[in-house]
C-alpha positions in Angstrom: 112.5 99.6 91.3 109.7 101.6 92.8 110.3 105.3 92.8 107.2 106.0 95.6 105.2 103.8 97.7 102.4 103.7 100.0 101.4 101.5 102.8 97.8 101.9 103.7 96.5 100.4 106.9 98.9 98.1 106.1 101.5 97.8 109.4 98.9 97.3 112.3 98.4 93.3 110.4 101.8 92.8 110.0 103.4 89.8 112.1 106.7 92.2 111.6 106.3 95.1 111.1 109.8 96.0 110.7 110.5 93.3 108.1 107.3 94.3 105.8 109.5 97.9 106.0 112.5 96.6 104.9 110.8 94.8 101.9 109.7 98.0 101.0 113.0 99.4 101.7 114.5 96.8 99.0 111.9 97.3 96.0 112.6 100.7 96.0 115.4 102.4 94.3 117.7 105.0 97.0 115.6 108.5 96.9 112.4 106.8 96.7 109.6 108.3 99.2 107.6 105.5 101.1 104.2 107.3 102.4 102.7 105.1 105.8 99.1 106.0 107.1 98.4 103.7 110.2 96.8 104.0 113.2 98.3 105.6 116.1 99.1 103.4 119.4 95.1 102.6 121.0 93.2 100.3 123.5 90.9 98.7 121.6 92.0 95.1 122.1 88.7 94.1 120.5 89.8 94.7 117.1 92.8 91.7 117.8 89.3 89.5 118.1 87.6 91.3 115.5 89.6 92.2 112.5 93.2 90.8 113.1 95.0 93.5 114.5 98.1 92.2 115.1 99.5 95.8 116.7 97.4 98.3 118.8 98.7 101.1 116.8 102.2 102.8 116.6 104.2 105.6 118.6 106.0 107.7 116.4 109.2 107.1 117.8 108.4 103.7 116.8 107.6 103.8 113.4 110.4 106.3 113.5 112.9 103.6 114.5 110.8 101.0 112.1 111.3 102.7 109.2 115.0 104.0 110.5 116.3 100.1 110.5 114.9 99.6 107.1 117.4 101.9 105.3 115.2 105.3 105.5 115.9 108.7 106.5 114.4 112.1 106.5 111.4 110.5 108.3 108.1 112.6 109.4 105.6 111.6 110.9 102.0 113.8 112.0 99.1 113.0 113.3 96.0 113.4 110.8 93.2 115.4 111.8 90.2 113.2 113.9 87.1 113.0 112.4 84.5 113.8 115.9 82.2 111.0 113.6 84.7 108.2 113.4 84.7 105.1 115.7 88.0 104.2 115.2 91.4 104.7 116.1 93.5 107.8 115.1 95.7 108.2 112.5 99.5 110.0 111.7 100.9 109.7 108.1 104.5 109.5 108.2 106.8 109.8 105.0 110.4 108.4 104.5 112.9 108.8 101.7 114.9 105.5 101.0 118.8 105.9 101.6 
């Protein structure tokens, strides 16, 4: 069992994202810390076209609720700092411990 994970851009190409979070949920033994950096919820419907964007980003109360139903607690979740260069979406990091 995985003491720590980390799910990288990972979520928004995810036909479920709640499911992908219980998998990681059941590889991981109970105090395990799951780390998620995703893009926060956007409008760019082009990137569906583009690059397979299944999700147009996520709220934190739902990655909050996500990661809640997958059997993890002591959830955070922050925005990460913009970049005035980058042409993409925003970004929060938010870190859960497995019950």
């Amino acid at each position: 069992q995985l003491d720590a994970a980390m799910l990288f851009l990972v979520l928004h190409y995810a036909a479920d994202p709640a499911r992908a979070l219980s998998e990681a949920a059941r590889v991981m033994r109970a105090g395990g810390r799951l780390l998620i950096v995703d893009t926060q919820p956007h409008d760019r419907v082009e990137y569906q076209q583009q690059m397979g964007h299944v999700w147009l980003g996520f709220s934190d109360k739902q990655i909050s609720r996500y990661l809640a139903g997958a059997g993890f607690d002591d959830v955070r979740v922050r925005p990460l700092p913009v970049d005035p260069e980058s042409k993409g979406p925003a970004l929060f990091a938010a870190v859960a411990t497995r019950t």
